[in-house]
C-alpha positions as CSV (number, residue, x, y, z in Angstrom):
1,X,12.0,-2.7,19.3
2,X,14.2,-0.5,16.8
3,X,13.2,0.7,13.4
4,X,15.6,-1.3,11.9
5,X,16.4,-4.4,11.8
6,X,19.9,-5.5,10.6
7,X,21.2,-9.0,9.1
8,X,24.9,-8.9,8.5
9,X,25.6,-5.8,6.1
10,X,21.8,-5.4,5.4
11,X,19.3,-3.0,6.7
12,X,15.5,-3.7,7.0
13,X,13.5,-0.7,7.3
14,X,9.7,-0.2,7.4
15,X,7.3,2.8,6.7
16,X,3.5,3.6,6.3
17,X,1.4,5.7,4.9
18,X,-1.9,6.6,6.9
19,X,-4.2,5.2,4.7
20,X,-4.1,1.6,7.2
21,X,-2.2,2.0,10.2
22,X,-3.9,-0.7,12.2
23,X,-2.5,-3.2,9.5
24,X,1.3,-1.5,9.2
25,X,1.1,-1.6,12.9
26,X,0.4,-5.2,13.3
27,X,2.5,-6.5,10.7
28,X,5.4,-4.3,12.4
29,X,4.8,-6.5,15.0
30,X,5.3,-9.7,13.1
31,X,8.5,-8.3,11.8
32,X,10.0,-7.4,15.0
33,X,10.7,-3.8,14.5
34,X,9.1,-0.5,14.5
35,X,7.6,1.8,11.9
36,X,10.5,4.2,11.4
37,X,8.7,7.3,12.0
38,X,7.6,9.3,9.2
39,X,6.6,13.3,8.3
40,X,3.3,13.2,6.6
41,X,0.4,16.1,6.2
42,X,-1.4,17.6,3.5
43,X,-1.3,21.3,2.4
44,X,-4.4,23.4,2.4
45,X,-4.4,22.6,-0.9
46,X,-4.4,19.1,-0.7
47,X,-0.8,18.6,-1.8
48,X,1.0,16.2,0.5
49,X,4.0,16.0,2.3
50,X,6.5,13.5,3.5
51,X,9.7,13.5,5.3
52,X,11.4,10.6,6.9
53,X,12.7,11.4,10.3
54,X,15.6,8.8,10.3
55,X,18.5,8.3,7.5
56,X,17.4,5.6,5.2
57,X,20.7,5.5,3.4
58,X,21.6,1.9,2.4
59,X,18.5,0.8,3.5
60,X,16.1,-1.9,2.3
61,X,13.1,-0.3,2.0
62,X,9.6,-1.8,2.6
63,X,6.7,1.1,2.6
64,X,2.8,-0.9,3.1
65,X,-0.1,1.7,1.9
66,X,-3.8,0.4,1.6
67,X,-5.4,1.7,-1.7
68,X,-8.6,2.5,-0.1
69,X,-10.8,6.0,-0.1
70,X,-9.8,8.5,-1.0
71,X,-7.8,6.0,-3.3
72,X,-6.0,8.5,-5.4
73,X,-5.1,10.8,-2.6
74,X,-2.9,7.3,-0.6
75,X,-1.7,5.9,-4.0
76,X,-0.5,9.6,-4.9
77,X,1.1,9.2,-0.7
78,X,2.8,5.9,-1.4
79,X,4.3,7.2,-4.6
80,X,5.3,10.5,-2.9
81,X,6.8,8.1,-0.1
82,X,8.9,6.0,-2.3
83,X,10.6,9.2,-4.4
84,X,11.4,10.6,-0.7
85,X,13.4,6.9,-0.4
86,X,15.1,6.9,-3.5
87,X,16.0,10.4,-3.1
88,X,17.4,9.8,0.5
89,X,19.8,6.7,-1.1
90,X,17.7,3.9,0.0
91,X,19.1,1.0,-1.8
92,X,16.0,-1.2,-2.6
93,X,12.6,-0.1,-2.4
94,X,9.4,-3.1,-2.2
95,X,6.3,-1.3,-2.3
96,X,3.7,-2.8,-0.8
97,X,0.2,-2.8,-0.9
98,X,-2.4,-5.0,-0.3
99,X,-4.6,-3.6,-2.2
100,X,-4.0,-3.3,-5.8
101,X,-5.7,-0.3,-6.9
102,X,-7.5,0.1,-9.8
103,X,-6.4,-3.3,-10.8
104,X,-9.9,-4.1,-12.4
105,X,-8.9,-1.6,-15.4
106,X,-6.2,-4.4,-17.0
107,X,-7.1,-4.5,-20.4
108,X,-8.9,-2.2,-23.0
109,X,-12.7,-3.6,-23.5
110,X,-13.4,-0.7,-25.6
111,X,-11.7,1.6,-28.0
112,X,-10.5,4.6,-26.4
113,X,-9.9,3.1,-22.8
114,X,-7.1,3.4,-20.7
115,X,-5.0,0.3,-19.1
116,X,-4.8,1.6,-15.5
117,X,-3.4,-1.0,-13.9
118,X,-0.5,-0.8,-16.4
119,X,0.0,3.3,-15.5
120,X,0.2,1.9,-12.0
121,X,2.8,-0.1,-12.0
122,X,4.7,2.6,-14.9
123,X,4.0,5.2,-11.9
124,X,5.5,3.2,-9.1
125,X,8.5,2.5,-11.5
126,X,8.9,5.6,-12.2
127,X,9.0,7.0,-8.4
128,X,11.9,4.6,-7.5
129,X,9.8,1.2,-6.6
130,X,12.6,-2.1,-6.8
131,X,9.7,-4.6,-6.3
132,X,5.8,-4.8,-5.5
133,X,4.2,-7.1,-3.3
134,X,0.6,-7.5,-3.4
135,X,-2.3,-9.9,-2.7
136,X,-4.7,-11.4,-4.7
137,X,-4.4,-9.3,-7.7
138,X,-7.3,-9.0,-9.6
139,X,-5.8,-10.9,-13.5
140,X,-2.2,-12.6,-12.6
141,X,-1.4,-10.6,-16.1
142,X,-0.6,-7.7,-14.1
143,X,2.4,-9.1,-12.5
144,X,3.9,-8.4,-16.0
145,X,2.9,-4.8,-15.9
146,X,5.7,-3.6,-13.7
147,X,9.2,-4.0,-15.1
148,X,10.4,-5.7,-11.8
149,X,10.1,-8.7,-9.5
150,X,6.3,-8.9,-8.2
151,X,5.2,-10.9,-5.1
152,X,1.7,-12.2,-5.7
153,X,0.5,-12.9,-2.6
154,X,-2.4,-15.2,-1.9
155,X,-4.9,-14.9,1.2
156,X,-6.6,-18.4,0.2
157,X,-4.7,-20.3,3.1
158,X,-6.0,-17.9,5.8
159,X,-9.4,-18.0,4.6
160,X,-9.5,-21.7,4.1
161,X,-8.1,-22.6,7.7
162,X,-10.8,-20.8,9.3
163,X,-13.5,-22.4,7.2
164,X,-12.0,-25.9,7.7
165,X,-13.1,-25.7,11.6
166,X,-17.1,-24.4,10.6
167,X,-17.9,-26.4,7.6
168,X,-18.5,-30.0,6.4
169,X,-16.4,-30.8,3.9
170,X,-18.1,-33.7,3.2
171,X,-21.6,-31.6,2.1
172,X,-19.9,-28.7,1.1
173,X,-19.7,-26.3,-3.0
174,X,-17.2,-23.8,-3.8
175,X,-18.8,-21.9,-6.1
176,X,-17.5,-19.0,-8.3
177,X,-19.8,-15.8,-9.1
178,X,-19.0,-16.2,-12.4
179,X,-17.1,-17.4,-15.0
180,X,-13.9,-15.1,-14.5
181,X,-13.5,-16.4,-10.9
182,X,-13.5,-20.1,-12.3
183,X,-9.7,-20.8,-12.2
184,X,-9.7,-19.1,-8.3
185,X,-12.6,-21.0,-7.4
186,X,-11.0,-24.8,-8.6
187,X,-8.2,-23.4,-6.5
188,X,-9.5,-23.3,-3.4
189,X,-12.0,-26.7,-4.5
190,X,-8.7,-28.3,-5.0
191,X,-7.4,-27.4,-1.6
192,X,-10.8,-28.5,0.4
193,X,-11.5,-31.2,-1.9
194,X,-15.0,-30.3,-2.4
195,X,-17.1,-30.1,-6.0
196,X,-17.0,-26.7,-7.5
197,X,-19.7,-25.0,-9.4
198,X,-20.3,-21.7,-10.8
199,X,-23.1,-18.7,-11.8
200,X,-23.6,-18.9,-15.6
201,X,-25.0,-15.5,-16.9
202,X,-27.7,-15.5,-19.5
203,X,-30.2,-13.9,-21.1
204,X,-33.7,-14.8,-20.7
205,X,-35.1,-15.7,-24.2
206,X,-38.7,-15.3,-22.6
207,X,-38.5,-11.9,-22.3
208,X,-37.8,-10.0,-25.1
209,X,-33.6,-11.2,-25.0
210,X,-33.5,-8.7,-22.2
211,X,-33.4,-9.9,-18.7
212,X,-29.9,-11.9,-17.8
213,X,-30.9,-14.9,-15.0
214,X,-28.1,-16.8,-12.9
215,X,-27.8,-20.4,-14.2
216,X,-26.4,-22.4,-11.6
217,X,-23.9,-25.2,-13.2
218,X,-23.1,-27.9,-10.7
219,X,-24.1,-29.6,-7.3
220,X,-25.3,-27.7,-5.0
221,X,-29.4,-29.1,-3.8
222,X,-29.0,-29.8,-0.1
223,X,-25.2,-28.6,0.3
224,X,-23.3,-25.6,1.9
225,X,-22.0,-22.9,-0.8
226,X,-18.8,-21.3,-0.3
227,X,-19.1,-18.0,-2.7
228,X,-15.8,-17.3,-3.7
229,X,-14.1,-14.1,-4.9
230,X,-11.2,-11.6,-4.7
231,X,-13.3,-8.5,-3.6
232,X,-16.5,-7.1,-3.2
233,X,-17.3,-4.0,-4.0
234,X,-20.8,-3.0,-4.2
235,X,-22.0,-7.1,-3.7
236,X,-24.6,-6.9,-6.4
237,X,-23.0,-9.5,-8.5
238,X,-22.3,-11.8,-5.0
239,X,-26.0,-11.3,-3.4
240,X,-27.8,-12.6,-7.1
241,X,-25.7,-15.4,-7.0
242,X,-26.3,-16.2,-3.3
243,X,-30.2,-16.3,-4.7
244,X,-29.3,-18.2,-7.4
245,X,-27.7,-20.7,-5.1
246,X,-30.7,-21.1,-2.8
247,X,-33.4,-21.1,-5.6
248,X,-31.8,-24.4,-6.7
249,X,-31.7,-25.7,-3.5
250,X,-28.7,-24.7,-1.0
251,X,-29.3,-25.0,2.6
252,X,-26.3,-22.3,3.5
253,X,-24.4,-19.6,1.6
254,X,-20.7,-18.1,3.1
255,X,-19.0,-16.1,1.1
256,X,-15.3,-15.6,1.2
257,X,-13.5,-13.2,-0.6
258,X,-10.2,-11.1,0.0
259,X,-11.0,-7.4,-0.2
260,X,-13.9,-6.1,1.7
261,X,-14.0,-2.9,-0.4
262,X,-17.5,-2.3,0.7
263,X,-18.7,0.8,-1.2
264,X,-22.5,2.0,-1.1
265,X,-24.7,0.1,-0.7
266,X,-22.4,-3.3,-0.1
267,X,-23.3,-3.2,3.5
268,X,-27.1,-3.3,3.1
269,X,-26.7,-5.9,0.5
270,X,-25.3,-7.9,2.9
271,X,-26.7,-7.1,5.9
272,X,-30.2,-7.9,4.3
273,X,-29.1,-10.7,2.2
274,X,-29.6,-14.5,2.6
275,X,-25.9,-15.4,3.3
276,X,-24.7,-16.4,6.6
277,X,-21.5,-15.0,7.3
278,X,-19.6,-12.9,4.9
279,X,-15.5,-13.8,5.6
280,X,-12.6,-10.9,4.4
281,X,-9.5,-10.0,5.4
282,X,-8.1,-6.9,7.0
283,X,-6.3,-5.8,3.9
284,X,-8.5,-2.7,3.7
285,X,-9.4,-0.9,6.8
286,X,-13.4,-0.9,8.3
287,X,-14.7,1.9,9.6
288,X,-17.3,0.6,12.4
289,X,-20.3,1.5,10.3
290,X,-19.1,-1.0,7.6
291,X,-19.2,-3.9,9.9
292,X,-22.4,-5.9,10.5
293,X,-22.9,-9.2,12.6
294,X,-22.7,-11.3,10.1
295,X,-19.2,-9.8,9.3
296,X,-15.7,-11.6,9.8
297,X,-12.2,-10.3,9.4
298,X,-9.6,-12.5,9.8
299,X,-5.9,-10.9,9.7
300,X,-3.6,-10.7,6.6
301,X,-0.5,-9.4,8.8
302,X,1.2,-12.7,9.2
303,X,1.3,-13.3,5.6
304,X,2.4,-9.6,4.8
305,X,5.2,-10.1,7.3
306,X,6.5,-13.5,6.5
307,X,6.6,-12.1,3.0
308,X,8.6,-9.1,3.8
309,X,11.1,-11.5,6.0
310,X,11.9,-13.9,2.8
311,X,12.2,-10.9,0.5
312,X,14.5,-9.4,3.1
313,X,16.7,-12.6,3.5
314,X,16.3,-13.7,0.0
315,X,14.5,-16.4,0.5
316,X,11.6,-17.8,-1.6
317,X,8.3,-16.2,-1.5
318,X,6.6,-19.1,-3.8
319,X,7.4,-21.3,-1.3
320,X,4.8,-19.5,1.4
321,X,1.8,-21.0,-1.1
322,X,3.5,-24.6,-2.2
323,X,1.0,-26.6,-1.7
324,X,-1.8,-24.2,-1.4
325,X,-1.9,-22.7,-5.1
């Protein structure tokens, strides 16, 4: 395989950072071609350091970095990677990242807070990016953060194939954590054609307008819950509403969500939780001592690459989730 891949007059190149190589790896795969081969190291003082070892002139530009931890020191590579390309005459730059980090910071709740989604998408703008390509952002509102064509991506059709082969459909929830996963969780209710239901936060009136209890709105007595959500993170919020869900009566709790973030103590949680299987995809790497046996990670490098191809040919990205969204 080269490191390019040509289609009359254009040029497809492809570059990663180290925050995931197993993932840039695999999706080079799909793609056809190789990672062109990249310079990057960190000073002793932490500053880093990219080169690319091949011309990227006229190129179009695809460069895949996972926003995991350290977060800030591979969004600062990725950004450092796509100035490198703009500065070396690439002629359209996607930046790509799976994970959109710090997405969860999309609107001021307070006074005095900062809209850090919005600074990431002024950043990548700023360092040359043409185009993002992410999946499952956190709020859809943040495609309109970035002054530039944005491929939302959706992981909802891998996750939903696999389930289709373990679960009756016939006796099966989707249930969303709460009420800000509603419109995800009547997606993927739509697409399995099951009820949907949801965990209803509120205080306990009993005791002293303190305590908030999980109300459970919908059927779910004698059924199997599919938990649904774009990432956990510390699984507090997904393990009380797996509780809720067999307090009023479920027989089996899966949950399903996107990005297995997994920061302390997310493992434990899970590990010593009711659920039966926890289901993510790959688009943040797993170190062995986050995975448990309960654990499944099903591959997001198909859709990565397949997204990367129509962008590449000009074809239509939308038309990867017809159907499906």
């Amino acid at each position: 395989m080269s490191s390019i891949k040509q289609t009359g007059e254009k040029k497809m190149m492809f570059f990663s950072g180290r925050a995931h190589p197993e993932l840039a790896e695999e999706v080079a795969r799909h793609l056809g071609v190789e990672l062109t081969p990249t310079t990057l190291r960190d000073f002793a003082n932490g500053e880093i350091y990219a080169r690319y070892q091949e011309s990227v002139r006229g190129s179009d530009a695809f460069v895949i970095q996972s926003h995991t931890e350290p977060i800030n020191q591979w969004i600062m590579e990725q950004l450092i990677m796509v100035d490198a390309l703009k500065r070396a005459s690439a002629k359209r730059i996607t930046v790509v990242m799976p994970f959109f980090g710090y997405a969860r910071q999309d609107k001021k709740g307070r006074g005095r807070e900062p809209i850090t989604a919005r600074l990431m998408a002024d950043l990548f703008k700023t360092a040359g990016a043409d185009r993002l390509m992410s999946i499952d952002l956190h709020t859809s509102q943040i495609q309109g953060f970035f002054d530039g064509p944005v491929d939302h991506l959706f992981a909802m059709p891998v996750l939903v194939n696999y389930l289709k082969d373990k679960i009756d459909l016939g006796n099966t929830t989707v249930v969303s954590p709460d009420t800000g996963r509603v419109r995800l969780s009547e997606r993927w209710a739509d697409t399995l054609g099951t009820p949907l239901a949801f965990i209803h936060k509120r205080r306990d009136l009993d005791v002293a307008n303190q305590v908030k209890v999980n109300e459970v709105v919908g059927k779910v007595r004698g059924r199997t819950c599919v938990l649904i959500d774009d990432m956990i993170d510390t699984a507090g919020t997904i393990c009380k509403a797996a509780d809720a869900l067999y307090e009023q009566g479920a027989t089996d709790v899966i949950v399903a969500a996107t990005h297995a973030v997994f920061s302390d103590p997310a493992v434990d949680r899970l590990k010593n939780s009711r659920v039966s299987e926890v289901i993510v995809t790959n688009t943040l790497p797993l170190p062995q001592e986050k995975k448990f046996d309960k654990l499944t990670v099903l591959s997001i490098a198909p859709v990565i690459a397949r997204a990367i191809t129509e962008v590449f040919s000009d074809g239509s990205v939308t038309s990867m989730f017809e159907g499906d969204c």
